[in-house]
C-alpha positions as CSV (number, residue, x, y, z in Angstrom):
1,X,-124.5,99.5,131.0
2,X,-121.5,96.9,132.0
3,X,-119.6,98.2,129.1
4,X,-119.3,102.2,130.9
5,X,-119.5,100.6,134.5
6,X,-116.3,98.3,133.1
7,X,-114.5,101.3,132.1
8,X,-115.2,103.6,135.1
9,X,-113.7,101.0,137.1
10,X,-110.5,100.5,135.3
11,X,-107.3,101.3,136.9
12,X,-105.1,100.9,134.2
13,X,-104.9,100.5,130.1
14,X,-104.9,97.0,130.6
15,X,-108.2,97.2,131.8
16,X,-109.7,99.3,129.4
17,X,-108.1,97.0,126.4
18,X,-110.1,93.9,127.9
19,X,-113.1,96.2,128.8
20,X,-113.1,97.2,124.9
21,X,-112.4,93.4,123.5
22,X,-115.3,92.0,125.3
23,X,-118.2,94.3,124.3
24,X,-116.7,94.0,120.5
25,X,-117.2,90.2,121.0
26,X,-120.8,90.6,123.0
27,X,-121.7,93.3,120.1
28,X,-120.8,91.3,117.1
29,X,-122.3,87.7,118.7
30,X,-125.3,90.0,119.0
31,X,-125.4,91.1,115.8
32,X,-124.5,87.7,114.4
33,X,-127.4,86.2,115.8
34,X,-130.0,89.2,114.8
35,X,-128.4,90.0,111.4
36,X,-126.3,87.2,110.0
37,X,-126.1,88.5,106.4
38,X,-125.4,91.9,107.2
39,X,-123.5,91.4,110.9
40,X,-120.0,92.7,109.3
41,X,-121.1,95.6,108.0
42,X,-123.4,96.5,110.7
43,X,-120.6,96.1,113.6
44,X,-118.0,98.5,111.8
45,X,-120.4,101.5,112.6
46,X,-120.8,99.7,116.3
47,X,-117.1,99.0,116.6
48,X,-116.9,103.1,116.2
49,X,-119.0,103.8,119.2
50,X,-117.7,100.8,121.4
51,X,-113.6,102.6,120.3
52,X,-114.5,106.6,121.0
53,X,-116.3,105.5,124.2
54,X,-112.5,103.4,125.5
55,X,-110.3,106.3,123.8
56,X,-112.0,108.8,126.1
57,X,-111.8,106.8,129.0
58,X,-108.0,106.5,128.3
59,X,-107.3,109.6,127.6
60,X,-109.4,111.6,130.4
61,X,-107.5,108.7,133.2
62,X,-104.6,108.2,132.0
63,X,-103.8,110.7,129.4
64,X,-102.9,108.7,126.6
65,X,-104.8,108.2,123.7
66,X,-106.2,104.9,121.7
67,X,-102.9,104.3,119.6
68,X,-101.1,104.3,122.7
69,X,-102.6,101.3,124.2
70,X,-103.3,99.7,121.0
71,X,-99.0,99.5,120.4
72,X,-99.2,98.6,124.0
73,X,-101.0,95.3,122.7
74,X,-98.5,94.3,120.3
């Protein structure tokens, strides 16, 4: 899976924020194109898996969790 090789590989927070952006936006394009009446709904239960899956990589790397590198971000 790109999405776990991408993650593996980063070597900073940076990394795993773009890492997580792009396989929202491959995800939801996905879904989009399977499910176009129910794609919103459907990608808030995959936007769950695709967040826990970054916020361990963050935390077990770098040590800091998801709302670090989300403040980070703005």
């Amino acid at each position: 899976m790109i999405y776990k090789d991408d993650l593996e590989r980063s070597k900073n927070i940076l990394d795993i924020q773009h890492a997580y952006e792009r396989e929202c936006q491959r995800r939801f394009l996905i879904l989009q194109e399977m499910f176009p009446e129910d794609c919103i709904r459907m990608m808030l239960s995959e936007h769950l898996s695709i967040w826990l899956a970054a916020e361990k990589q963050a935390v077990s790397k770098f040590g800091v969790s998801e709302r670090h590198w989300v403040r980070e971000k703005i």
